[in-house]
N, C-alpha and C positions, 0 to 999 in steps of 0.2 A: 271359381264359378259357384260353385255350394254357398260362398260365403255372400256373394250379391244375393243369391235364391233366399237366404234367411233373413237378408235384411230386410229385402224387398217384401217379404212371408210377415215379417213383424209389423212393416210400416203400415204394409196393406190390412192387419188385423188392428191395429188402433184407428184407424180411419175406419173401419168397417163399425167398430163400437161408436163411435163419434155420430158417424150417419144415423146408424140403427138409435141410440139416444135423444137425439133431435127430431125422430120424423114424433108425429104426434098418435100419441095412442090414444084407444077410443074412448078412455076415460076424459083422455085430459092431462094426465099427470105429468109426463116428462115430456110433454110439447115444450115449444118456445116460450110459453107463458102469456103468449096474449092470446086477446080472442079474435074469433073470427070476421067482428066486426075493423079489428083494425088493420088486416089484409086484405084487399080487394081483390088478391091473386091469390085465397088461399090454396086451392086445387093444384094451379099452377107450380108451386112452391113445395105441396104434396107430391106431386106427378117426378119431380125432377129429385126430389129427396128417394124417392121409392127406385127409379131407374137407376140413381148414382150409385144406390146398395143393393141393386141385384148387378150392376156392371164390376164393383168391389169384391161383392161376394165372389162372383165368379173367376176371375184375378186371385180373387184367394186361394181359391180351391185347386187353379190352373198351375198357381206354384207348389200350393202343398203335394200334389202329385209328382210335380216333375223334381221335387226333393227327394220324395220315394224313390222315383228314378234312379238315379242318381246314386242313391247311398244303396240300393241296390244292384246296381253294376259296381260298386266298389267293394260287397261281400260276394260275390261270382268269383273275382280273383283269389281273393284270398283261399287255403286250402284250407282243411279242417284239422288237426293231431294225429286223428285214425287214417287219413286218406295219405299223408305224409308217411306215415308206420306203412303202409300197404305199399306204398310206391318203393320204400327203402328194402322188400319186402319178396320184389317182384326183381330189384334190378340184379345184374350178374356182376357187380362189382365185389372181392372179396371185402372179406369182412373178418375184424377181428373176434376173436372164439374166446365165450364167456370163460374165465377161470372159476371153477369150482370151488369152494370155500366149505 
């Protein structure tokens, strides 16, 4: 499961860079390189560039969490060094008696 959630986590973070790179900035600079004479839809083409990377983004985000998840219910089980000493600590099982040296 983890390992679908990072790949899907990756795939969805290079498509997110893709979109964000192609929409066109106010300069100019990393647009498509034409102008806006030779889109007669450029808005259109803006509007649906802008929706797919807030839709991506969000997909991003929706995995990046439920990764957290995840690798957080998988340190709940685990115990710690001190909590193991304490348990071994508490139980009435004998136990063999340090030799003095």
């Amino acid at each position: 499961m983890e390992t679908i959630l990072i790949a899907s986590n990756v795939v969805l973070a290079l498509i997110l860079i893709v979109l964000v790179l192609l929409q066109r900035s106010e300069g100019g600079a990393l647009g498509l390189g034409l102008s806006q004479d030779n889109f007669a839809s450029t808005r259109s083409v803006g509007n649906f560039l802008t929706k797919s990377t807030a839709v991506i983004a969000a997909l991003f985000i929706i995995s990046s969490i439920s990764l957290v998840i995840l690798s957080r219910a998988d340190l709940e089980e685990k115990q710690s060094v001190i909590e193991k000493i304490e348990k071994e600590k508490d139980s009435d099982t004998p136990k063999i008696p340090e030799s003095e040296k």
